[in-house]
PDB file of N, CA, C and O in Angstrom, chain B, residues numbered from 101:
ATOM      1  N   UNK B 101      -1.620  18.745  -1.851  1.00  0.00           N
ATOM      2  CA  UNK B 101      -2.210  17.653  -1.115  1.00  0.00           C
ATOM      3  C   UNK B 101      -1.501  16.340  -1.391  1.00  0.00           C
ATOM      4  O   UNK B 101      -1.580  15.356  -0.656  1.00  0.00           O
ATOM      5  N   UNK B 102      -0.770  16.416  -2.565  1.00  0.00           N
ATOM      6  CA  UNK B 102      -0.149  15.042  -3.040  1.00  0.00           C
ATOM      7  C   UNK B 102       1.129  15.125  -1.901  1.00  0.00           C
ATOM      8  O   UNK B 102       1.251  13.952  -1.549  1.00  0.00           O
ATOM      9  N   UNK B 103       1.913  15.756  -1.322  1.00  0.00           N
ATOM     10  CA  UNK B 103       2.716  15.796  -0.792  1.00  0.00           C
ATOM     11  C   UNK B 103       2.243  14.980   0.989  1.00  0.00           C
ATOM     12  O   UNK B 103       2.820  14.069   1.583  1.00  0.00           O
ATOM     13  N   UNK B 104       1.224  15.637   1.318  1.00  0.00           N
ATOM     14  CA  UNK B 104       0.774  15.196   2.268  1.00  0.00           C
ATOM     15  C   UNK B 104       0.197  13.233   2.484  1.00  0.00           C
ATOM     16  O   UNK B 104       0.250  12.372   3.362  1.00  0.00           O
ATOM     17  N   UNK B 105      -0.386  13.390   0.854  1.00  0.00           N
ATOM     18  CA  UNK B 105      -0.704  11.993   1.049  1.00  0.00           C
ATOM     19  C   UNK B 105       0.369  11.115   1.142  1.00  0.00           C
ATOM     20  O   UNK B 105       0.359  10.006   1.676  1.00  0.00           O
ATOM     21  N   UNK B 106       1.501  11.798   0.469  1.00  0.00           N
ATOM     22  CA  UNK B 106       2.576  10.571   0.193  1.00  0.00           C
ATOM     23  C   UNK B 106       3.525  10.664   1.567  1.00  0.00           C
ATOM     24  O   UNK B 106       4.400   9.799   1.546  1.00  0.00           O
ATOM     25  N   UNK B 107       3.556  11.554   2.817  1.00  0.00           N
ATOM     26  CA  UNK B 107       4.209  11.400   3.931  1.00  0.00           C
ATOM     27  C   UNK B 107       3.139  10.817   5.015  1.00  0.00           C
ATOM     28  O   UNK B 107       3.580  10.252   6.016  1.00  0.00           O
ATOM     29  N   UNK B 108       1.644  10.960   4.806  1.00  0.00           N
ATOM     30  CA  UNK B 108       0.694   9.861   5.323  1.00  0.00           C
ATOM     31  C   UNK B 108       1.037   8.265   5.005  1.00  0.00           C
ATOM     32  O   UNK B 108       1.100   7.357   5.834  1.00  0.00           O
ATOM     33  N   UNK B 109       1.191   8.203   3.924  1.00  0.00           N
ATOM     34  CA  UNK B 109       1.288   6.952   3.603  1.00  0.00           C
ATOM     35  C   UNK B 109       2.946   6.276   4.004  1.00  0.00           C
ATOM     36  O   UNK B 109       3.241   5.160   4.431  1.00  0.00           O
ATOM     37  N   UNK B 110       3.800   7.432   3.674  1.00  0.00           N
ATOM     38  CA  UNK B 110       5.486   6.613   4.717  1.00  0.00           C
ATOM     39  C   UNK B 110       5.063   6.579   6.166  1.00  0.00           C
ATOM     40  O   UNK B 110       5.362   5.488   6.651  1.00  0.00           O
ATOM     41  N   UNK B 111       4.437   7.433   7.083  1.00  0.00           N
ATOM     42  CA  UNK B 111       4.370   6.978   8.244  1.00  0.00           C
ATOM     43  C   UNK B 111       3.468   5.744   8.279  1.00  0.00           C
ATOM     44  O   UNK B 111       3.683   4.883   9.132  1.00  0.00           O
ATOM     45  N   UNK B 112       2.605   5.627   7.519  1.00  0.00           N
ATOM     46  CA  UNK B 112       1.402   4.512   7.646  1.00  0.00           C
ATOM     47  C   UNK B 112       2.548   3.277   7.409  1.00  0.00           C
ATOM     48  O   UNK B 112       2.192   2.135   7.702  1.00  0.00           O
ATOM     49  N   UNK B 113       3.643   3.452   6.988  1.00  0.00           N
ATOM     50  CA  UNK B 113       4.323   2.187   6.264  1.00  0.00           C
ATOM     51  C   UNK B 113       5.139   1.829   6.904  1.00  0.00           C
ATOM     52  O   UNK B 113       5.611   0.704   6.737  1.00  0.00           O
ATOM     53  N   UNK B 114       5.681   2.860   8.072  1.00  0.00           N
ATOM     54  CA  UNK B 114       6.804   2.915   9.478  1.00  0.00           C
ATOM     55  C   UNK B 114       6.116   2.258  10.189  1.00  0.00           C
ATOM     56  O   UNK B 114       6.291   1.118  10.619  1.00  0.00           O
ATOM     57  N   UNK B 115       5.177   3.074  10.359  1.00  0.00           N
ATOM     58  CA  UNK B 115       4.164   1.880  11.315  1.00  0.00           C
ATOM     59  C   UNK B 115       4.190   0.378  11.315  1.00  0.00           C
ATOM     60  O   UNK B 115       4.875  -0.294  12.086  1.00  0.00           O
ATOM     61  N   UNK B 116       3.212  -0.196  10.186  1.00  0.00           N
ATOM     62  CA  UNK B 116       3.165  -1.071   9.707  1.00  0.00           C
ATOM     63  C   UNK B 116       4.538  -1.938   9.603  1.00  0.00           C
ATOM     64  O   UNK B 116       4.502  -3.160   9.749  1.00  0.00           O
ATOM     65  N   UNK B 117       5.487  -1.394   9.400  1.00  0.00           N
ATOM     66  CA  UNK B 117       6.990  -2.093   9.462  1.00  0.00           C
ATOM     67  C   UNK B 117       7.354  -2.324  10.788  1.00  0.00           C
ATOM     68  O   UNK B 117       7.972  -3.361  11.029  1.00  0.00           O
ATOM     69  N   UNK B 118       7.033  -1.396  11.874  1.00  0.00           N
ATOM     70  CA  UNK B 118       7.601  -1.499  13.247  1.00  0.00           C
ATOM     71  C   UNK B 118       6.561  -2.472  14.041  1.00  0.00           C
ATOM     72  O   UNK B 118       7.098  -3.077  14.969  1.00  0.00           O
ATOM     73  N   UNK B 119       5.440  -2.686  13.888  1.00  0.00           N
ATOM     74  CA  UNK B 119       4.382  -3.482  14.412  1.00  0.00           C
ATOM     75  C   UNK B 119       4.676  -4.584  14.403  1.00  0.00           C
ATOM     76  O   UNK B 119       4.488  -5.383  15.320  1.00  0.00           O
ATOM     77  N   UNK B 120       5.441  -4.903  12.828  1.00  0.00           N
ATOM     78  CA  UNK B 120       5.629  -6.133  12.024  1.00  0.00           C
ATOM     79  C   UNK B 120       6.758  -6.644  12.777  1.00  0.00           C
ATOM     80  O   UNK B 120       6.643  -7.809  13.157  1.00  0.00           O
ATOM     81  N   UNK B 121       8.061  -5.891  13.141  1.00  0.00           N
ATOM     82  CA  UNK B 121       9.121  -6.467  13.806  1.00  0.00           C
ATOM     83  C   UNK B 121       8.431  -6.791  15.384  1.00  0.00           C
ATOM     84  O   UNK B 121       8.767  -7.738  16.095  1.00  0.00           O
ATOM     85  N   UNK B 122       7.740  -6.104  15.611  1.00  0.00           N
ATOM     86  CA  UNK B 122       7.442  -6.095  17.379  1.00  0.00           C
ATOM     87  C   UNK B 122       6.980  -7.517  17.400  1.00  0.00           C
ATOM     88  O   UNK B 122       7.417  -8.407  18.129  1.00  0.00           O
ATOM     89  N   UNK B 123       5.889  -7.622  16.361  1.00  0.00           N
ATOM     90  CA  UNK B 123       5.187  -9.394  17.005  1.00  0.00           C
ATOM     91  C   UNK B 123       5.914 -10.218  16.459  1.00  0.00           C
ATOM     92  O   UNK B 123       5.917 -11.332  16.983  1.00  0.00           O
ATOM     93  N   UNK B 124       6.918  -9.977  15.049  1.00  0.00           N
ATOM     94  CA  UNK B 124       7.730 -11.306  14.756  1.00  0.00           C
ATOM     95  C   UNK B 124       9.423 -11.577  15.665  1.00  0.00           C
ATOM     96  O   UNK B 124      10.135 -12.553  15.901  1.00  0.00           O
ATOM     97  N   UNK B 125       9.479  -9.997  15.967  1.00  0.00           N
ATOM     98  CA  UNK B 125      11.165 -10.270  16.393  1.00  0.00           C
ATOM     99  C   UNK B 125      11.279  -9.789  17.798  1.00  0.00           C
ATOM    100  O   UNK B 125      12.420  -9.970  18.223  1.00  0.00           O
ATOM    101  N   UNK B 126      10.497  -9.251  18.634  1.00  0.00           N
ATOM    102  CA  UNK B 126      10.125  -8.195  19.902  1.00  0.00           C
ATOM    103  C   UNK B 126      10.990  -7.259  19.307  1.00  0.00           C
ATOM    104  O   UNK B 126      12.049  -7.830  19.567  1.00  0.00           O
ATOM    105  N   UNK B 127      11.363  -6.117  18.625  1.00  0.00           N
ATOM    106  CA  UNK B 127      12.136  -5.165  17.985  1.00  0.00           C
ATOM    107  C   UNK B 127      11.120  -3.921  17.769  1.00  0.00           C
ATOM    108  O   UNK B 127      10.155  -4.054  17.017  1.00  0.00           O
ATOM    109  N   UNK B 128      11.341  -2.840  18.380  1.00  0.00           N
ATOM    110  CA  UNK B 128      10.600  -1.648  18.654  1.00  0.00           C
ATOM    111  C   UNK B 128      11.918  -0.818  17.447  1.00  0.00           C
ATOM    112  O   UNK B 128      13.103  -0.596  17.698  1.00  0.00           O
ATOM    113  N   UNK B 129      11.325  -0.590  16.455  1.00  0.00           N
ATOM    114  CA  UNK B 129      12.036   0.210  15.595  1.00  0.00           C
ATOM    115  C   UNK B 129      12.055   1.975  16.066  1.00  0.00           C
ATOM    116  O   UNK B 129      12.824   2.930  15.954  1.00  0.00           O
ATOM    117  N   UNK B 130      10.915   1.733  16.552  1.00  0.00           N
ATOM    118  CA  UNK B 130      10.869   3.964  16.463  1.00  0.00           C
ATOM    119  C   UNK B 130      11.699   4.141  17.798  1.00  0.00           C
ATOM    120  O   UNK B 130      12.285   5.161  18.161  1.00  0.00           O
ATOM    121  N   UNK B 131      11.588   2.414  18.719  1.00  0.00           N
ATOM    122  CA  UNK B 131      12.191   3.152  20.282  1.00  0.00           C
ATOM    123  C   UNK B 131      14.006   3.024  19.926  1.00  0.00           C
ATOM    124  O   UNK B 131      14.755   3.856  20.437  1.00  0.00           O
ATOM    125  N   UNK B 132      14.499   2.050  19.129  1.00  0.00           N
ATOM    126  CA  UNK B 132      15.852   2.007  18.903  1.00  0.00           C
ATOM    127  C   UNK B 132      16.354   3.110  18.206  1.00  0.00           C
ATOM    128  O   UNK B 132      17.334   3.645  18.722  1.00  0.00           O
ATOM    129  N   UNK B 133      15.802   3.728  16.849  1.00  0.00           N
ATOM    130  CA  UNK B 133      15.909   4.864  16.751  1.00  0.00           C
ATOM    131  C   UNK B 133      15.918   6.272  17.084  1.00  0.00           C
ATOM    132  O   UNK B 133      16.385   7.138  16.344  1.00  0.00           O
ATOM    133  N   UNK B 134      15.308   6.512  18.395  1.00  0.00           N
ATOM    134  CA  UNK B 134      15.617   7.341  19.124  1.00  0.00           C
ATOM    135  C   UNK B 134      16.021   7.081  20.480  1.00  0.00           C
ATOM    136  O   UNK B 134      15.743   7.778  21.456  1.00  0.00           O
ATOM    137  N   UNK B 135      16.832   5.813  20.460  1.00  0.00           N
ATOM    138  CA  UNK B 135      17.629   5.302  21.903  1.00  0.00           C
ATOM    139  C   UNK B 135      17.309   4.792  22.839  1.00  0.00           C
ATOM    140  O   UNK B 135      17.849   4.966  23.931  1.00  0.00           O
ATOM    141  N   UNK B 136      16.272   3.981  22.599  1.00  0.00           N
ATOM    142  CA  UNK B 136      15.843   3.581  24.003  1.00  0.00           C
ATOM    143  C   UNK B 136      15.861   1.855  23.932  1.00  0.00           C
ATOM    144  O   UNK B 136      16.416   1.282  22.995  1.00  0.00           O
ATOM    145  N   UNK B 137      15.311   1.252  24.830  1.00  0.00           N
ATOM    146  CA  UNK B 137      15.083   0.066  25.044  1.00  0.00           C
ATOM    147  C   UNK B 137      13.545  -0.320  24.556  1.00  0.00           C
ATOM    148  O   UNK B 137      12.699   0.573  24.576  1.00  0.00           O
ATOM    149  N   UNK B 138      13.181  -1.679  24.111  1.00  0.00           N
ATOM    150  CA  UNK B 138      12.163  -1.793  24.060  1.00  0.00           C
ATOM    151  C   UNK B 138      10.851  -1.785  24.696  1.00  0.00           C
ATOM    152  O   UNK B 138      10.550  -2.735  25.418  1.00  0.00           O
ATOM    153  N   UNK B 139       9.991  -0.770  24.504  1.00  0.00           N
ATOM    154  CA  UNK B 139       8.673  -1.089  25.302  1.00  0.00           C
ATOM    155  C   UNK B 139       8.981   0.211  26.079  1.00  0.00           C
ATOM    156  O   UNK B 139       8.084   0.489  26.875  1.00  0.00           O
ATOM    157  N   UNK B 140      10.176   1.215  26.051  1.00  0.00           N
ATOM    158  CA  UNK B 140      10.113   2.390  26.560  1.00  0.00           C
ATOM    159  C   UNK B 140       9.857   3.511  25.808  1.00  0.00           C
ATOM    160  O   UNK B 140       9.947   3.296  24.600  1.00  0.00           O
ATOM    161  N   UNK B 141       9.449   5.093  26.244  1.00  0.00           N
ATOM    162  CA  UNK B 141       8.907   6.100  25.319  1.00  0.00           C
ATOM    163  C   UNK B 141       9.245   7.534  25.971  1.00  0.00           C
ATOM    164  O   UNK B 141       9.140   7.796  27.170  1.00  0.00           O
ATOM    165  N   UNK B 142       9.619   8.309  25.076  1.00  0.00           N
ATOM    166  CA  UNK B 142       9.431   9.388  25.289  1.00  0.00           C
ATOM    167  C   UNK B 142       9.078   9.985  24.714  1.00  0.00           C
ATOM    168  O   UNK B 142       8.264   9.534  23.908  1.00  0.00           O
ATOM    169  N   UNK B 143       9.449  11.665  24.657  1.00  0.00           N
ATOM    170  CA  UNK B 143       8.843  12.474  23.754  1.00  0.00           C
ATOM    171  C   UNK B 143       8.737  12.332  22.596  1.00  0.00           C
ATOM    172  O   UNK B 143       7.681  12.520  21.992  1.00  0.00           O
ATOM    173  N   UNK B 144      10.144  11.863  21.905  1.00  0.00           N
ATOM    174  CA  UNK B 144       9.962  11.961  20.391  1.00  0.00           C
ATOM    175  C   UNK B 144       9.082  10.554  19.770  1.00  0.00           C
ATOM    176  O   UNK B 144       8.393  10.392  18.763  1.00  0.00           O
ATOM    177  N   UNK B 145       9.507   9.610  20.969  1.00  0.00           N
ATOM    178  CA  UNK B 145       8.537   8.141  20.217  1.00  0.00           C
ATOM    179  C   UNK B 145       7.567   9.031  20.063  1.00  0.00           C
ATOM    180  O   UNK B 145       7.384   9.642  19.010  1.00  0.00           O
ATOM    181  N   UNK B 146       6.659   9.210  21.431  1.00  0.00           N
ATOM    182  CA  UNK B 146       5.244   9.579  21.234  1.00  0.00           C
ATOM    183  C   UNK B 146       4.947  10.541  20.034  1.00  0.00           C
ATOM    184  O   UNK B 146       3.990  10.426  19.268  1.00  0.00           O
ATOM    185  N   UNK B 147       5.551  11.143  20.005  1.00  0.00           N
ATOM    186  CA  UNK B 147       5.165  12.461  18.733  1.00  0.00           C
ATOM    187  C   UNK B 147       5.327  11.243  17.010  1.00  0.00           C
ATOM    188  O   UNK B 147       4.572  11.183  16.039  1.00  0.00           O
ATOM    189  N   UNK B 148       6.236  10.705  17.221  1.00  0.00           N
ATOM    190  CA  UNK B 148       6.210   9.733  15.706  1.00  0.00           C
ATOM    191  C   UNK B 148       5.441   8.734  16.554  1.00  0.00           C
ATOM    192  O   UNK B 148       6.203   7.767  16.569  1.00  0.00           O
ATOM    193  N   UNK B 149       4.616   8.485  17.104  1.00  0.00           N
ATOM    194  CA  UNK B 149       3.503   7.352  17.191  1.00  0.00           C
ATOM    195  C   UNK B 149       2.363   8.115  17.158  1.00  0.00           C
ATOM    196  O   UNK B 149       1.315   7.503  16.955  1.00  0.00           O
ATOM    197  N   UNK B 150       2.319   9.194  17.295  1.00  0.00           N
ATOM    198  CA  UNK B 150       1.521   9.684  16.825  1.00  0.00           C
ATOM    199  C   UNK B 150       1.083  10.612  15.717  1.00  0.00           C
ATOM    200  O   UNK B 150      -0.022  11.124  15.536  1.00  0.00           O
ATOM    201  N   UNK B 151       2.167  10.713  15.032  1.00  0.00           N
ATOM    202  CA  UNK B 151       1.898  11.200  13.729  1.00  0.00           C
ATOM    203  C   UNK B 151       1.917  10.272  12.852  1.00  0.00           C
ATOM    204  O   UNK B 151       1.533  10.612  11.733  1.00  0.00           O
ATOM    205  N   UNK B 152       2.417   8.624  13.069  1.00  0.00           N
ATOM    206  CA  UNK B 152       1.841   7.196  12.746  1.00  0.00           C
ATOM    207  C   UNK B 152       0.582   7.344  12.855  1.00  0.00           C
ATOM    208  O   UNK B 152       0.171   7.476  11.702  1.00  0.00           O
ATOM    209  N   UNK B 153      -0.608   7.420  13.851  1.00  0.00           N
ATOM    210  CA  UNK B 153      -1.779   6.846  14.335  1.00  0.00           C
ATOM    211  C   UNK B 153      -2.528   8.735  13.394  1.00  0.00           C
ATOM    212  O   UNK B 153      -3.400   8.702  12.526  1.00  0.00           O
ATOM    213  N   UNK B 154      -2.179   9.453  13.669  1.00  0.00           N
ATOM    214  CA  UNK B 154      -2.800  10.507  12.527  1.00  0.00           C
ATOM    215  C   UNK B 154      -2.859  10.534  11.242  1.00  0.00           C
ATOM    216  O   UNK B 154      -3.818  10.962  10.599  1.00  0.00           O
ATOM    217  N   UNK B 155      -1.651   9.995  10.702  1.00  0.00           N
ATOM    218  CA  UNK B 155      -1.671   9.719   9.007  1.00  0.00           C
ATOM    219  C   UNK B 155      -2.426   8.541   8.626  1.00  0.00           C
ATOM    220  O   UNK B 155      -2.897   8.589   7.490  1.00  0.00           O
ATOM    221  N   UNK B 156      -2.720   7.188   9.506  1.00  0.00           N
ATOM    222  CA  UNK B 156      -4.049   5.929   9.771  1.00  0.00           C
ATOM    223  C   UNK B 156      -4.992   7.021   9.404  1.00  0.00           C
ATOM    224  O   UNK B 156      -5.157   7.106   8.187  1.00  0.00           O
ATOM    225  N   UNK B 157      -5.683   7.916  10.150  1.00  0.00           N
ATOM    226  CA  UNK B 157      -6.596   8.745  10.684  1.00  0.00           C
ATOM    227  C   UNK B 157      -6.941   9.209   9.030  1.00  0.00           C
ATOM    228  O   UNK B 157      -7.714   8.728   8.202  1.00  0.00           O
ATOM    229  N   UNK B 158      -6.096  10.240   8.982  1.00  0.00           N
ATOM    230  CA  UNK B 158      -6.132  10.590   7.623  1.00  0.00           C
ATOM    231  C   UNK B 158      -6.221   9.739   6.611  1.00  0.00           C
ATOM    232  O   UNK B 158      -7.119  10.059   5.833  1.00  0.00           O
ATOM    233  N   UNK B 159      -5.560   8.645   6.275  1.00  0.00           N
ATOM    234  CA  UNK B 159      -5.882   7.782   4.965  1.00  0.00           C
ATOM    235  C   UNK B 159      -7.064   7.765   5.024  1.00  0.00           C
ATOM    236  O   UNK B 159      -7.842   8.267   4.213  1.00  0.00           O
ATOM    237  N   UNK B 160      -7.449   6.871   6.511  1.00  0.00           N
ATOM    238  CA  UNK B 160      -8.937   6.421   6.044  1.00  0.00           C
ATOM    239  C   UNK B 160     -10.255   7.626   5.993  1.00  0.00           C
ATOM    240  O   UNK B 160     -11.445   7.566   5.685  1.00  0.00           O
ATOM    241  N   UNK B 161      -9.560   8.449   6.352  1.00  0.00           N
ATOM    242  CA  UNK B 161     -11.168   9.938   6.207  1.00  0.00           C
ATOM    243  C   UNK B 161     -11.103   9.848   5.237  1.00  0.00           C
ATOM    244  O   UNK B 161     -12.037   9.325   4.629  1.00  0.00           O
ATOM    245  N   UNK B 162      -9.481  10.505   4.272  1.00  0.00           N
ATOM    246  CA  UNK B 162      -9.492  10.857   2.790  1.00  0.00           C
ATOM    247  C   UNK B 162      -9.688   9.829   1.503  1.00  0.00           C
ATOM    248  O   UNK B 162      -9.731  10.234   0.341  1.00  0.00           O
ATOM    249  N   UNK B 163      -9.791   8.550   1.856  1.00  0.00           N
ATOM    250  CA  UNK B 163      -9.525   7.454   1.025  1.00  0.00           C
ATOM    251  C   UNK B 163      -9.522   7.590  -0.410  1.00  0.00           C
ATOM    252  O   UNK B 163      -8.609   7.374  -1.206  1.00  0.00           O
ATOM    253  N   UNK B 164     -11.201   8.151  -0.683  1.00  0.00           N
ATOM    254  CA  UNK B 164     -11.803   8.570  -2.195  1.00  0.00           C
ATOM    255  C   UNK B 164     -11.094   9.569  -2.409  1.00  0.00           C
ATOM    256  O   UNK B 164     -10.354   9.419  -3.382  1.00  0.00           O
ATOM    257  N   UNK B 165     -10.993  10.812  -1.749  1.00  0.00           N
ATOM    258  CA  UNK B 165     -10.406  11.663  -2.038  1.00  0.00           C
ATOM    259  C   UNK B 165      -9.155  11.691  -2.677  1.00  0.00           C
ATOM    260  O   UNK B 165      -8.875  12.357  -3.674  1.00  0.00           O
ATOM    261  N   UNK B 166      -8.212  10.725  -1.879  1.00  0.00           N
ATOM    262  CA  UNK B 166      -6.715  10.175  -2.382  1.00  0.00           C
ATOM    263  C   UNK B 166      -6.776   9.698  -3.992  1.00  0.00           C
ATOM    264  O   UNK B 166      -6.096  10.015  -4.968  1.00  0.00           O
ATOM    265  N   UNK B 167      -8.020   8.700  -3.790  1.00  0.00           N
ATOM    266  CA  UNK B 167      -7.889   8.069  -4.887  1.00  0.00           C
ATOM    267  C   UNK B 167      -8.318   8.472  -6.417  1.00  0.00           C
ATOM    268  O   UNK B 167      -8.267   7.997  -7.551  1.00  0.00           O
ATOM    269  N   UNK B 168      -8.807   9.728  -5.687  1.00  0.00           N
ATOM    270  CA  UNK B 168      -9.542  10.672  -7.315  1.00  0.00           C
ATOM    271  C   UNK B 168      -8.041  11.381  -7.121  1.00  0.00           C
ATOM    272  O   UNK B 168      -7.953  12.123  -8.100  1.00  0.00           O
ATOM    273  N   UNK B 169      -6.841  11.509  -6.348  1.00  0.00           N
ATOM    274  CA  UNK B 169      -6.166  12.557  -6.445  1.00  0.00           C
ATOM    275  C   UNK B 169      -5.184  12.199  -7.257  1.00  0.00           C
ATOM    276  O   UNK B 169      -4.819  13.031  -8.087  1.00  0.00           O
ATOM    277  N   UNK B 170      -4.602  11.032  -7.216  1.00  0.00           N
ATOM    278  CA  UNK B 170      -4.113   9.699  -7.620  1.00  0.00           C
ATOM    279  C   UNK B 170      -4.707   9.217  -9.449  1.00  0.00           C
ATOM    280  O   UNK B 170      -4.203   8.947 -10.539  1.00  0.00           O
ATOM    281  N   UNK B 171      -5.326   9.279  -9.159  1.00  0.00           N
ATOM    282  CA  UNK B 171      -6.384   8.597 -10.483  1.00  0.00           C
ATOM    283  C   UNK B 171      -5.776   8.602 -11.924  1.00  0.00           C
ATOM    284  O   UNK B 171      -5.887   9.748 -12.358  1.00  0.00           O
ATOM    285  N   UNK B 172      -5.332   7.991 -12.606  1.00  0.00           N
ATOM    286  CA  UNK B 172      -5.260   8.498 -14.297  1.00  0.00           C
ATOM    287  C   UNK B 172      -6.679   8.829 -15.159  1.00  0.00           C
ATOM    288  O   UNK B 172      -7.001   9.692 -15.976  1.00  0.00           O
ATOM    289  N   UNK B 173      -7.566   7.297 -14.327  1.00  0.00           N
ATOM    290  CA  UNK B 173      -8.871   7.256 -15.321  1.00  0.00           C
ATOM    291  C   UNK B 173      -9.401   8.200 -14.703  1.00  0.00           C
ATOM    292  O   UNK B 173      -9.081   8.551 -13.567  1.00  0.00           O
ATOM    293  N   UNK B 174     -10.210   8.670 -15.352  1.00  0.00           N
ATOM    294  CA  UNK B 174     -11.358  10.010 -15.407  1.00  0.00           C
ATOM    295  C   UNK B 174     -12.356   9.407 -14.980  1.00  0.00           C
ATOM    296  O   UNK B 174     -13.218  10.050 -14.379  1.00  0.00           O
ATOM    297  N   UNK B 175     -12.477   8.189 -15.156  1.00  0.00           N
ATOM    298  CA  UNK B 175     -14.133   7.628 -14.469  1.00  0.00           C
ATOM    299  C   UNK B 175     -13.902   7.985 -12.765  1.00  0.00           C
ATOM    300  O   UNK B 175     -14.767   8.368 -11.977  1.00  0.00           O
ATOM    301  N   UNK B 176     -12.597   7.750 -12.521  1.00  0.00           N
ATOM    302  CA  UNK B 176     -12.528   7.757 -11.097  1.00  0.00           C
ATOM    303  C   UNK B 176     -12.611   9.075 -10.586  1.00  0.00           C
ATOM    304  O   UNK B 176     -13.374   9.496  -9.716  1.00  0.00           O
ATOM    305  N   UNK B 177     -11.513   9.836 -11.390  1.00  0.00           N
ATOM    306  CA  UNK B 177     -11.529  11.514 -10.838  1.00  0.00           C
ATOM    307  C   UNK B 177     -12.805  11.778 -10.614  1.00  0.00           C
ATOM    308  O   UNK B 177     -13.085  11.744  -9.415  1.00  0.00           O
ATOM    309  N   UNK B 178     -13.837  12.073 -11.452  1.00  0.00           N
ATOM    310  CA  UNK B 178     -15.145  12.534 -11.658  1.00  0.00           C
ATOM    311  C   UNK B 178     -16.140  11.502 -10.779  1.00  0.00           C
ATOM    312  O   UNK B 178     -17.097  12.081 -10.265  1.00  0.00           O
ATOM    313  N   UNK B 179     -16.068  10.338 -10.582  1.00  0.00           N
ATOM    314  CA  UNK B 179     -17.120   9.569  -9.758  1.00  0.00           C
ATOM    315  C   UNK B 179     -17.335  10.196  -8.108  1.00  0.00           C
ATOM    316  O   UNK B 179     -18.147   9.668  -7.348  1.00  0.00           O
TER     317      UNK B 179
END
């Protein structure tokens, strides 16, 4: 499960990075990376925008879960 959280959390962070260029620079990172112009989409955007908007999905269901998974202290594992 640790594997999963930690490729939830790089897409959560692609995201968050590409959002960040869109409103400060108009710069669509996922569309330049797979060739396109800004504000255009195809298959592969959509599939990494949406495995962006699923790993969101997932953090926030699993949150506690993550964070007992994560945990050193024992108060947390066990709470």
């Amino acid at each position: 499960m640790k594997k999963l959280d930690i490729l939830a959390a790089v897409l959560v962070a692609v995201g968050g990075i590409n959002w960040g260029l869109v409103a400060a620079a108009e710069f669509d990172l996922v569309a330049t990376l797979v060739g396109l112009e800004f504000g255009e989409m195809n298959a592969v955007s959509r599939v990494v925008y949406g495995l962006v908007g699923a790993s969101a999905v997932y953090q926030i269901a699993q949150q506690h879960a993550i964070r007992r998974r994560w945990s050193r202290d024992l108060r947390v594992a066990t709470a």
